[in-house]
C-alpha positions as CSV (number, residue, x, y, z in Angstrom):
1,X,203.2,52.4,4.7
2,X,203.6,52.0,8.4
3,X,199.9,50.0,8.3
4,X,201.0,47.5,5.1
5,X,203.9,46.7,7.0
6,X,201.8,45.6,10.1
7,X,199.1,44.0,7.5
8,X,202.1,41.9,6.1
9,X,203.7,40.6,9.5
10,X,200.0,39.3,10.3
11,X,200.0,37.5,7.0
12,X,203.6,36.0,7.2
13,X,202.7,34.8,10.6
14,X,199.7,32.9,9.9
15,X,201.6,31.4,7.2
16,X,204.5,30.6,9.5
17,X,202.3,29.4,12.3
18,X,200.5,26.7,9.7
19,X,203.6,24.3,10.2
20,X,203.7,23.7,14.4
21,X,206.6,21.9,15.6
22,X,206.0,19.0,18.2
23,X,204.1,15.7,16.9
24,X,200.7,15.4,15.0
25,X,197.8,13.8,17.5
26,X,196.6,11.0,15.9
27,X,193.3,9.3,17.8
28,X,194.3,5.6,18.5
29,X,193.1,3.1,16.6
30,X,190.7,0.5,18.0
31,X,191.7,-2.7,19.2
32,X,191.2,-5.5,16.7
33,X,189.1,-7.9,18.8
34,X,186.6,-10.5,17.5
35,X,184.2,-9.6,20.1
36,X,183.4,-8.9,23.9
37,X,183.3,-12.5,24.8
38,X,185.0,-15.7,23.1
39,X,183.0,-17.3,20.5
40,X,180.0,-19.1,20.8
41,X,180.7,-18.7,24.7
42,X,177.4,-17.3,24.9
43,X,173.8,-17.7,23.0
44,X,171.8,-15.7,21.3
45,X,168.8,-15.6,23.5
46,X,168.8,-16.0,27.2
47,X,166.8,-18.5,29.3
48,X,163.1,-17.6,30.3
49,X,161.1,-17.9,33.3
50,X,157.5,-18.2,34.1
51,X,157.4,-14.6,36.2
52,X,157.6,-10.7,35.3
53,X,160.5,-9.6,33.8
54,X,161.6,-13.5,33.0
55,X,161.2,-13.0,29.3
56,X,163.9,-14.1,26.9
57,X,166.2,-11.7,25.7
58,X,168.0,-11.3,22.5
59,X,171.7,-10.0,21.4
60,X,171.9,-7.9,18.4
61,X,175.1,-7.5,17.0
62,X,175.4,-4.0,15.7
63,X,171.7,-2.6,16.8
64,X,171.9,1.3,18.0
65,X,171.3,2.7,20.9
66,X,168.3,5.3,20.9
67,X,169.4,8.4,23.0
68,X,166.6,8.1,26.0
69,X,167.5,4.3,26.1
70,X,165.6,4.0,29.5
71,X,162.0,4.5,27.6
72,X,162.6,0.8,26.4
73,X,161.9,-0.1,30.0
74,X,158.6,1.4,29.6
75,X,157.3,3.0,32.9
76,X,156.0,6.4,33.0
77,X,157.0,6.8,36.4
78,X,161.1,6.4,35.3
79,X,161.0,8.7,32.8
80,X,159.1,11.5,34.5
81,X,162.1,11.1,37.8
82,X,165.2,10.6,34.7
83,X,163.5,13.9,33.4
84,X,163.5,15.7,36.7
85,X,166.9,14.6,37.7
86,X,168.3,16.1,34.0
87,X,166.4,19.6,34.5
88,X,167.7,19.7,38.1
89,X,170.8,17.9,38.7
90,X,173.7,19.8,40.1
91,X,176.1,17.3,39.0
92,X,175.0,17.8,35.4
93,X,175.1,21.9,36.4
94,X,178.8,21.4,37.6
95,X,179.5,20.3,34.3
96,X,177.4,22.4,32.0
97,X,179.7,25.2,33.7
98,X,183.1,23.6,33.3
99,X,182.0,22.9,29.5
100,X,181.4,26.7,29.3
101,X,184.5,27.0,31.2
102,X,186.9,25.3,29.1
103,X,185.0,27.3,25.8
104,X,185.4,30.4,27.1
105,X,189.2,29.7,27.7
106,X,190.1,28.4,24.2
107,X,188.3,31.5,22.7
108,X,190.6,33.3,25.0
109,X,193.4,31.7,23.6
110,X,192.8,32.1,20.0
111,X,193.4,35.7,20.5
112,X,197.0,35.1,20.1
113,X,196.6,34.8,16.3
114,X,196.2,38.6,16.2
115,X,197.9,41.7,17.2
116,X,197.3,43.5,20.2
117,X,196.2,47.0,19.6
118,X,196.0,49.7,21.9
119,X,195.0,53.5,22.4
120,X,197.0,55.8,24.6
121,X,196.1,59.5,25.7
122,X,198.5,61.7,27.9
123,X,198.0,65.0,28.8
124,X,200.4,66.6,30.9
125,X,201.0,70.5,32.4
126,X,204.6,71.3,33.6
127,X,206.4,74.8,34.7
128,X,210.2,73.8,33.4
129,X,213.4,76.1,33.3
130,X,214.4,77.7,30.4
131,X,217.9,76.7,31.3
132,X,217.0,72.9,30.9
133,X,216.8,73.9,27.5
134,X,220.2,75.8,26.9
135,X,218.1,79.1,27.2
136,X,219.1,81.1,30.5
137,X,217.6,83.9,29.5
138,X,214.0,82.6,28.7
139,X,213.9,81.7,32.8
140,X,211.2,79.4,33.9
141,X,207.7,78.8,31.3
142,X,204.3,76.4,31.7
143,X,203.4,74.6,29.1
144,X,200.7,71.7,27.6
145,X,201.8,68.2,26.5
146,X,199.3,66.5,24.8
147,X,200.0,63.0,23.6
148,X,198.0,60.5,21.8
149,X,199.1,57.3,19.9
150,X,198.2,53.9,18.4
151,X,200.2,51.2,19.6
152,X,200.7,47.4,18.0
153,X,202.3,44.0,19.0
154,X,202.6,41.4,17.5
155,X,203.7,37.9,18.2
156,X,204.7,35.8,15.3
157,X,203.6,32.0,15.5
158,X,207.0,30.9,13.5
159,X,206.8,27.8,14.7
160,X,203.5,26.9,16.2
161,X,203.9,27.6,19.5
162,X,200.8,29.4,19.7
163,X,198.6,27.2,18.2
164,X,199.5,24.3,19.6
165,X,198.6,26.0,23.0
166,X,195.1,26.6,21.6
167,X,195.0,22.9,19.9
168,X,195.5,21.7,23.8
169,X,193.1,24.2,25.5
170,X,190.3,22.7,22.8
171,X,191.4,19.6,23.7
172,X,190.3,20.3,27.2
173,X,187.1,21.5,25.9
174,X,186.1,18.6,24.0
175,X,187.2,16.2,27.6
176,X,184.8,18.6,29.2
177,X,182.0,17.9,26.6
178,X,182.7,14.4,27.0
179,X,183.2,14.7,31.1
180,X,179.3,16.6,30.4
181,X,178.2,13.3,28.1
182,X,179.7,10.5,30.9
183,X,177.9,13.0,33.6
184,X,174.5,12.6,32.0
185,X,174.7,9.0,30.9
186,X,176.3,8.2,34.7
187,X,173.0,10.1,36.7
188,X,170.4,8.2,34.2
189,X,171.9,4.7,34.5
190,X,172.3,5.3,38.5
191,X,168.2,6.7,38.5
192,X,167.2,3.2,36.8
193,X,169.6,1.4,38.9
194,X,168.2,3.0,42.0
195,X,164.4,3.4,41.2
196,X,164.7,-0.7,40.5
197,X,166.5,-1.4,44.0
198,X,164.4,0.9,45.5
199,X,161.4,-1.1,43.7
200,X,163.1,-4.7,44.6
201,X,163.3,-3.5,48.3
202,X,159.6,-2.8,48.0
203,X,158.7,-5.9,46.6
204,X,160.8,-7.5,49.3
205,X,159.2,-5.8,52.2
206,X,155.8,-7.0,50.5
207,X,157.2,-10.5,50.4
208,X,158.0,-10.5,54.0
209,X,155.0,-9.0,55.3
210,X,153.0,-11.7,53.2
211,X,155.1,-14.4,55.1
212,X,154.6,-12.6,58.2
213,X,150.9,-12.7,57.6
214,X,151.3,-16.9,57.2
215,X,152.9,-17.0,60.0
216,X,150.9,-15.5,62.0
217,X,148.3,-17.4,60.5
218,X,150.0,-20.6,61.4
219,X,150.7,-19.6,64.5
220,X,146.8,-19.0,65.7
221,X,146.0,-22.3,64.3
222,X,149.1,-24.1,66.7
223,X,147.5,-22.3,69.4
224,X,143.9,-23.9,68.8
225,X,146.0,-27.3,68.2
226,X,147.2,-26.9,72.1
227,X,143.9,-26.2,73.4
228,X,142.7,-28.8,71.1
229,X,145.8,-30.9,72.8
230,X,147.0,-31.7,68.9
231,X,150.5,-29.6,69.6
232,X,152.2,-28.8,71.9
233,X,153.4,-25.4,73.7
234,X,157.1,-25.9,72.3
235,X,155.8,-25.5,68.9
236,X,153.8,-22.5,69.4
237,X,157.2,-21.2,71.4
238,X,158.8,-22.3,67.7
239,X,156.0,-21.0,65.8
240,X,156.6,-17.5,67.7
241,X,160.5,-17.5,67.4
242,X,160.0,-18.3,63.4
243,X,157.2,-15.3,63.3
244,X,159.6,-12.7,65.3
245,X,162.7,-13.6,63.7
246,X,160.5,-12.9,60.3
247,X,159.6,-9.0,61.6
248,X,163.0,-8.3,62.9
249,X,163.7,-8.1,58.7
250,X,161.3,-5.2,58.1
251,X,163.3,-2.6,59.6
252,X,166.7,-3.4,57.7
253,X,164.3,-3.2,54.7
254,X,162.7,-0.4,55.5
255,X,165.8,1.7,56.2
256,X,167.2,0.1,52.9
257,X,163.9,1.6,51.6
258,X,164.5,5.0,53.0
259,X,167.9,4.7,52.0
260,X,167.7,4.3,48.1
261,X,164.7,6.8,48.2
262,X,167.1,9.7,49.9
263,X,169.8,8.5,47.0
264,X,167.1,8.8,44.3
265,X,166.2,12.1,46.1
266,X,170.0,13.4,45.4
267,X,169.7,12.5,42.0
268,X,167.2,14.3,40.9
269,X,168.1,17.5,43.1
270,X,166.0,17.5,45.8
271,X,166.5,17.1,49.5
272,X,165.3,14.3,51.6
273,X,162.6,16.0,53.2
274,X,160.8,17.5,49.8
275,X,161.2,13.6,47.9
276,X,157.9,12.9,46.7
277,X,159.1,10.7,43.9
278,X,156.3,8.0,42.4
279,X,156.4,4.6,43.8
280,X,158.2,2.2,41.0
281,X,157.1,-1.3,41.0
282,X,159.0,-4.4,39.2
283,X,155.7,-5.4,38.3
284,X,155.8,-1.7,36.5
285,X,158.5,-2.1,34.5
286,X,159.1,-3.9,30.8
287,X,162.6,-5.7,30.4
288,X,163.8,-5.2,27.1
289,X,163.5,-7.7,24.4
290,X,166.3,-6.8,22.2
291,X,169.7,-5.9,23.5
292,X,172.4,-4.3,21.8
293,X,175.5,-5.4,21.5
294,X,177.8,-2.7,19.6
295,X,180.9,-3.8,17.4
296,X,184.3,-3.7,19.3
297,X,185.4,-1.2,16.8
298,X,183.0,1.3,17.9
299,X,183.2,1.0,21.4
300,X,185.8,3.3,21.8
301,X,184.2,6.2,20.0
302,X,180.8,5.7,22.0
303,X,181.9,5.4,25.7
304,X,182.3,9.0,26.9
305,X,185.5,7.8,29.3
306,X,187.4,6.9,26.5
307,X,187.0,9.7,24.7
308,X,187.2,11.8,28.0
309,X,191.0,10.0,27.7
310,X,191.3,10.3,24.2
311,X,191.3,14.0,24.4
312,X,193.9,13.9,27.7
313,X,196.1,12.3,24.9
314,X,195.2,14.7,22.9
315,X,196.2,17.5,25.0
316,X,199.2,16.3,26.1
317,X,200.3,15.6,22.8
318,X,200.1,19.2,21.3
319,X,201.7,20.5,25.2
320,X,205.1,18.7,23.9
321,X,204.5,21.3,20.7
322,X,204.5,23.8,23.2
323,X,207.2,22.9,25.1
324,X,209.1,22.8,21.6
325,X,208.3,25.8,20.5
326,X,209.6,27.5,23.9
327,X,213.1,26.6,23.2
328,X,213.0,28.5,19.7
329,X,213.0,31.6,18.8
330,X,210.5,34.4,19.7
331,X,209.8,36.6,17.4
332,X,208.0,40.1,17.7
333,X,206.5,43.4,16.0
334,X,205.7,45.8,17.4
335,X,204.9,49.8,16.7
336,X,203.0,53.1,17.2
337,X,201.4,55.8,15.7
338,X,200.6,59.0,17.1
339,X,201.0,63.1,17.7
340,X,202.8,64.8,20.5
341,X,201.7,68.8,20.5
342,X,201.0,71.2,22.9
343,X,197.6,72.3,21.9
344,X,195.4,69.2,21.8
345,X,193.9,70.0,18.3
346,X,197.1,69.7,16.8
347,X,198.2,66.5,17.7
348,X,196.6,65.0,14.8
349,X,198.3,66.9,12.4
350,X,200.5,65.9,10.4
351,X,203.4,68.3,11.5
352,X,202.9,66.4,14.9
353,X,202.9,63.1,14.1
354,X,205.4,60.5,15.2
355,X,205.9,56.7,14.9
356,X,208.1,53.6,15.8
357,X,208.6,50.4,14.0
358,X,210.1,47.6,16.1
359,X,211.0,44.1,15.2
360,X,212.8,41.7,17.9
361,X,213.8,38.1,18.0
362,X,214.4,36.3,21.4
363,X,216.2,33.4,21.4
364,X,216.9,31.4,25.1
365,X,220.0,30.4,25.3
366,X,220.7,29.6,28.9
367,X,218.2,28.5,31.1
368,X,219.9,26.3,33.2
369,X,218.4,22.9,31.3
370,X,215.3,24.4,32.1
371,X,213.1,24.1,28.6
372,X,215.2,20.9,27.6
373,X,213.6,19.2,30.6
374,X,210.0,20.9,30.7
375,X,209.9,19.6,27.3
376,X,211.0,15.9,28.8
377,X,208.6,16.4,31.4
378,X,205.5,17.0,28.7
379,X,207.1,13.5,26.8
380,X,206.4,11.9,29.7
381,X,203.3,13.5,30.3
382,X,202.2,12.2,27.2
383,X,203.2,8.6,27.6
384,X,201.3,8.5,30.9
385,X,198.3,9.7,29.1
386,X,198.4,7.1,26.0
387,X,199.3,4.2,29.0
388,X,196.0,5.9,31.4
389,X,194.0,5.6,27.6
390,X,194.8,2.3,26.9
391,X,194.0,0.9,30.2
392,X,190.5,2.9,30.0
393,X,189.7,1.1,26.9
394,X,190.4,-2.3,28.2
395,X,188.0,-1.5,31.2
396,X,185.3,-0.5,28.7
397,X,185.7,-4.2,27.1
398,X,186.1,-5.8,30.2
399,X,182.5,-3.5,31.2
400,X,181.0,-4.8,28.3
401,X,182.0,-8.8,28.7
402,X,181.3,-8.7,32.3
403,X,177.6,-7.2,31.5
404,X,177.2,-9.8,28.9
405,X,177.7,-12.6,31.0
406,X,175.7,-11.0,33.9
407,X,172.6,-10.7,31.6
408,X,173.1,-14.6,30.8
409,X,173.7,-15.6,34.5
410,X,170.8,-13.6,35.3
411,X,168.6,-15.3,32.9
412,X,169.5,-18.5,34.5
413,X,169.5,-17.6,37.9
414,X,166.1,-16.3,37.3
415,X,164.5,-19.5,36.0
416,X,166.4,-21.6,38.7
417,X,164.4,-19.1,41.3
418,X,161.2,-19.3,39.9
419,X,160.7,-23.0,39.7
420,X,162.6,-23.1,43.3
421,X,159.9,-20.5,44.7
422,X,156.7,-23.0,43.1
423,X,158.5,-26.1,44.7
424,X,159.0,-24.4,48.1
425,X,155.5,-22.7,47.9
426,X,153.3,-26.1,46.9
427,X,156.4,-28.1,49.7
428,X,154.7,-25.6,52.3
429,X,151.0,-26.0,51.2
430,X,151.7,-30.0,51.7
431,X,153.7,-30.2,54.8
432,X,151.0,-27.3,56.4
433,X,148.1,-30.0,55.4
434,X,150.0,-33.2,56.9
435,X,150.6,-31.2,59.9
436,X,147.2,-30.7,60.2
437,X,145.8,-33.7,59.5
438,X,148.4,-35.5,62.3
439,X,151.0,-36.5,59.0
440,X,154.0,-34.3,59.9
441,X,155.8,-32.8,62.5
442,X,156.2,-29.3,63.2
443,X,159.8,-29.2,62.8
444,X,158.9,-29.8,59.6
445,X,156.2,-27.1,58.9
446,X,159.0,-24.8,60.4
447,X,161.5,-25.9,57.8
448,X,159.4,-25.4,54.7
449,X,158.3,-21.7,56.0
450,X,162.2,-20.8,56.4
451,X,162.9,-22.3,52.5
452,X,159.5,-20.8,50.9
453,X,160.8,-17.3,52.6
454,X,164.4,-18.5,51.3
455,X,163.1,-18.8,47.6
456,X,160.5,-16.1,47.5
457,X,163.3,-13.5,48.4
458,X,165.5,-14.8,46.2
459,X,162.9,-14.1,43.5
460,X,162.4,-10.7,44.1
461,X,166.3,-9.9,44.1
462,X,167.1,-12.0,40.7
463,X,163.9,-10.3,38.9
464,X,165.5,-6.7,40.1
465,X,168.9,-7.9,39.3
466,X,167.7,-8.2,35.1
467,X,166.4,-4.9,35.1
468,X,169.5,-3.5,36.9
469,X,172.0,-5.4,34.6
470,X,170.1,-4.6,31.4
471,X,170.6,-0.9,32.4
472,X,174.1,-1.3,33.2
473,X,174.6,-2.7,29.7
474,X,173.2,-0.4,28.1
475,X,175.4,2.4,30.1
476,X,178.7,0.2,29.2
477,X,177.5,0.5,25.8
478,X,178.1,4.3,26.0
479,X,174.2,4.9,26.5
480,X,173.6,6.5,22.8
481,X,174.1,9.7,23.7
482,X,175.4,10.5,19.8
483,X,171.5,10.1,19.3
484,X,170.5,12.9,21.4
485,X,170.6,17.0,21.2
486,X,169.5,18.2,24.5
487,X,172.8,18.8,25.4
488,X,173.8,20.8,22.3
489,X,173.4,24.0,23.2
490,X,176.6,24.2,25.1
491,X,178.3,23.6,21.6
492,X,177.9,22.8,18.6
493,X,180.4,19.9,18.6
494,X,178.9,18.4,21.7
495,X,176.9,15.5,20.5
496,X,178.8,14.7,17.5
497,X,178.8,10.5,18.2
498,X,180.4,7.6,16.4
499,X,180.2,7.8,12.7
């Protein structure tokens, strides 16, 4: 009888519990948007230029996102360094752990939904006076008290309170398996970014050491031109000011250098001194063809941010069901079985036996405003976290438009580079051939070196600036990471993406 009756309360208060007071999350809808930029604001294709990595590129509405989206770029060399900084990155470890974390802690949680049951054993010896006992006469006896029950709580989930504790602790789990997803997509967009600075430095220090090279050049033919009594020793002084103010740029490049390889060393887990990272070249990379451009409408359920502060919502939307539910009644069963004897064998009989049945309802009624305003306070709590959602959404679109445009600019900037590079490059090649034929000046040789060196720069920094902006599109985009399951294992809910 005594275990129906337990049986029963369960049942009633999983029943009870399936209605929870406090509001129903509901995830926000999307903004209804036409698109990322105004129409026909951009084209279809972007401009193309006559160098590596100055192919056109193409916007596709709608096109997916593959998982490993920095294979597109080709190169052997990134992927092998993305790959090492996954296996070994502690930021990804950090949040591997809090994932777990936050798993471990709803489980916990979801232990409310059932009783608490207990064993109890008590043995005691005690010398006591038969007069204790209304027996005088008896005097003073030792005796065995062997006690052993089964003891039961209960907490009935009447109105939700419970559950809507667990619904916000798995809340905090799913931000954590997004917090995981905006970790991974975060170190491989920084890896590209970084591998194709560190591989525009590169190409920059080449670029300067080639000048250097002319330079120098240059300057031994100025010197024969004195002894020759063509120039004079003012413009092998020029020719010498041009050349050193040329190598005073290789060390802020090759600390730059140093620099992005140490960064590239931390993302991939390793410490400065044990880097030995390939050398990626721009030359080494493929830019994309086709770029993706994802509907508006699904933007929100692919950027890992957003639905990091979708689930903040979330939470703080079932904490106001909490915060309800603490202002209502409590109610509890609890009880025991067991058998009190003084030999130990007998306590299980049934001569021994003894039990207790409680039931209890708690209801606050003063608190000094306390609940009323905790409940305020998670109101609140819930408006700041819709306002804090909203404005992470309109970052994502503004992201997205502002990568757009980039990739356009880019294009152009690009082309204009290229054909300023050939102008500068064939204005040198002439101006060097008048000077030496007697037609120019030297001021003049001196000019075109300073806007070939001008252009060629340029062009190095606007070819890395494609590959750097194409990656930082595609990370905008949310990076595909519903296309991926190497991340699943921490659950099995991880990697569920847009449908």
């Amino acid at each position: 009888m005594y275990k129906q009756t337990i049986y029963m309360a369960f049942f009633v208060g999983v029943m009870l519990s399936a209605c929870a007071v406090g509001p129903n999350y509901k995830p926000p809808a999307a903004p209804r948007t036409s698109g990322f930029v105004p129409p026909a604001s951009l084209p279809a294709t972007t401009a193309t230029a006559p160098v590596s990595g100055g192919e056109a590129q193409r916007f596709v509405d709608g096109l997916d996102i593959p998982g490993q989206w920095w294979t597109l770029f080709r190169s052997p060399e990134l992927n092998a360094l993305i790959e090492r900084g996954i296996a070994n990155s502690p930021t990804l470890a950090a949040a591997q752990a809090a994932l777990r974390q936050a798993n471990e802690s709803t489980a916990a949680q979801r232990g409310g939904f059932f009783p608490n049951i207990s064993g109890q054993y008590q043995g005691e010896r005690e010398k006591a006076s038969g007069a204790a006992f209304g027996l005088p006469q008896e005097g003073s006896f030792l005796y065995t008290l062997n006690s052993a029950s089964v003891n039961v709580s209960y907490t009935l989930d009447a109105f939700g309170g419970i559950r809507r504790q667990v619904e916000a602790l798995q809340a905090e789990a799913d931000y954590q398996r997004f917090a995981l997803q905006a970790s991974y997509l975060s170190l491989t967009a920084n890896i590209v970014t970084a591998a194709v600075t560190e591989a525009s430095v590169r190409a920059q220090i080449a670029a300067t050491e080639d000048i250097v090279r002319s330079q120098q050049a240059q300057l031994d033919i100025t010197r024969r031109r004195v002894t020759a009594g063509g120039a004079s020793q003012a413009d092998v002084l020029q020719q010498q000011a041009t050349l050193q103010s040329t190598l005073a740029n290789l060390p802020v490049l090759r600390s730059q250098l140093a620099q992005e390889r140490n960064q590239l060393a931390a993302y991939v887990g390793d410490l400065p001194a044990d880097y030995n990272g390939a050398e990626i070249t721009l030359d080494s990379l493929t830019l994309p063809a086709d770029l993706p451009v994802s509907l508006p409408s699904k933007l929100v359920e692919q950027r890992p941010d957003v639905r990091q502060y979708a689930e903040l919502l979330h939470q703080a939307t079932a904490q106001i069901g909490v915060a309800t539910a603490n202002m209502l009644p409590q109610i509890t069963l609890s009880g025991s079985y067991g058998g009190t004897a003084t030999q130990f064998s007998d306590v299980f009989s049934p001569s021994s036996v003894v039990w207790s049945l409680v039931g209890g309802v708690t209801q606050p009624l003063f608190k000094g405003g306390q609940l009323a305003h905790q409940r305020r306070a998670a109101i609140a709590a819930a408006q700041e976290a819709a306002a804090n959602y909203k404005s992470t959404v309109i970052t994502a679109f503004q992201n997205v438009s502002n990568t757009l445009y980039a990739l356009q600019a880019d294009a152009d900037a690009l082309a204009a580079d290229a054909l300023a590079e050939r102008t500068a490059a064939a204005s040198l090649n002439l101006v060097r051939a008048q000077y030496k034929s007697g037609g120019a000046s030297y001021l003049q040789v001196l000019t075109a070196e300073q806007s070939y060196q001008t252009a060629l720069v340029s062009l190095v920094k606007a070819r890395a600036q494609r590959y750097a902006d194409t990656a930082a599109l595609f990370q905008a985009l949310g990076g595909g990471w519903w296309n991926r399951t190497d991340l699943a294992a921490n659950s099995s809910d991880c990697c569920k993406g847009p449908p």
